[in-house]
C-alpha positions as CSV (number, residue, x, y, z in Angstrom):
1,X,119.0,60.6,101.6
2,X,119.5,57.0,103.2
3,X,123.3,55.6,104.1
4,X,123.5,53.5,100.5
5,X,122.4,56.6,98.6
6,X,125.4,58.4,100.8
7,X,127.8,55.9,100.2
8,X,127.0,55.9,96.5
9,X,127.2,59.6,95.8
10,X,130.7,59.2,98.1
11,X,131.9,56.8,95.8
12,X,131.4,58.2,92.6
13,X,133.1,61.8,94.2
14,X,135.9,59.8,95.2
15,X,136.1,57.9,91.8
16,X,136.6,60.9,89.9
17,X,139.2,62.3,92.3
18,X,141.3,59.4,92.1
19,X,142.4,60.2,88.8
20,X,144.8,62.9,90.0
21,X,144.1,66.7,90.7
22,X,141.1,67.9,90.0
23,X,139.1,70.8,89.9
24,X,135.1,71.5,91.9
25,X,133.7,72.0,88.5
26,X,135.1,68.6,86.9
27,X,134.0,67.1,90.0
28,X,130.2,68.7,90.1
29,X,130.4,67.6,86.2
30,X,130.9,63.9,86.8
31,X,129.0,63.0,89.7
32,X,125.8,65.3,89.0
33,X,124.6,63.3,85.5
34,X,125.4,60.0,87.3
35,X,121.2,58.6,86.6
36,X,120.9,58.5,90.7
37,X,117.6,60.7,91.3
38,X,119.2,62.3,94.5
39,X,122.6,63.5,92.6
40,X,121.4,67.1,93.0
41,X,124.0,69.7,92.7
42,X,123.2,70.3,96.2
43,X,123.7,67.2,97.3
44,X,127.1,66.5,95.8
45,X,128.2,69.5,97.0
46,X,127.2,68.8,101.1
47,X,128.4,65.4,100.6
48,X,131.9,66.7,99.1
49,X,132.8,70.3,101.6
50,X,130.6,68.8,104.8
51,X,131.9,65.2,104.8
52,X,134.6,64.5,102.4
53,X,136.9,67.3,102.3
54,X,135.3,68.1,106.7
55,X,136.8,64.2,106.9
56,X,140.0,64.9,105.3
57,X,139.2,62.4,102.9
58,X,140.1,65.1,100.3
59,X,142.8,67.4,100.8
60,X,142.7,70.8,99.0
61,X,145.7,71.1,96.9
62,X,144.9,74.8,95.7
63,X,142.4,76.9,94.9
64,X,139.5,75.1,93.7
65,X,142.1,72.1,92.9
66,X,141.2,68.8,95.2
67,X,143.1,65.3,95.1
68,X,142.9,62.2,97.9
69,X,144.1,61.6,100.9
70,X,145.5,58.6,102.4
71,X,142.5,58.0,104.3
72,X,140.3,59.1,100.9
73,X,142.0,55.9,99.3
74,X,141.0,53.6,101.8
75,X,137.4,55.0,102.2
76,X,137.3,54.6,98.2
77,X,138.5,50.9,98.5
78,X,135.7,50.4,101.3
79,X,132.8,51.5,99.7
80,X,133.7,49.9,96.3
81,X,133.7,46.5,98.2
82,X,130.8,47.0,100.2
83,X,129.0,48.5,96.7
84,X,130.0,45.6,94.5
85,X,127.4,44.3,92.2
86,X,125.1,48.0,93.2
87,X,125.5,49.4,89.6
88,X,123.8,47.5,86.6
């Protein structure tokens, strides 16, 4: 997996969290059937327990319930700027 395909899977994990709390399954739901080839299950979860929630990009709320961080906010406003115009 290169750095845009990282930054993409990144993005659409931290898209669906924005919406409030939210649970693993909701999130492997949303990000897996995004059309991107390398959105394995696998993959989305390494990118969300190794780096995201490793980062404290996403804080753990409860059991199996995830939401942002401060920092997860600004990493979300990052890669949707440097990703602008990537999805058609």
């Amino acid at each position: 997996m290169n750095d845009r395909e990282r930054d993409i899977l990144r993005k659409t994990i931290l898209s669906v969290i924005e919406k409030g709390f939210v649970r693993w399954k909701d999130i492997e739901k949303h990000s897996t059937p995004t059309c991107w080839d390398f959105a394995t299950t696998n993959t989305v979860k390494r990118q969300f327990y190794r780096y995201l929630v490793a980062q404290g990009y996403v804080m753990r709320v409860s059991r199996g319930v995830y939401r942002l961080s401060e920092d997860g906010e600004q990493l979300l406003l990052i890669l949707t700027n440097r990703l602008k115009g990537a999805f058609i």
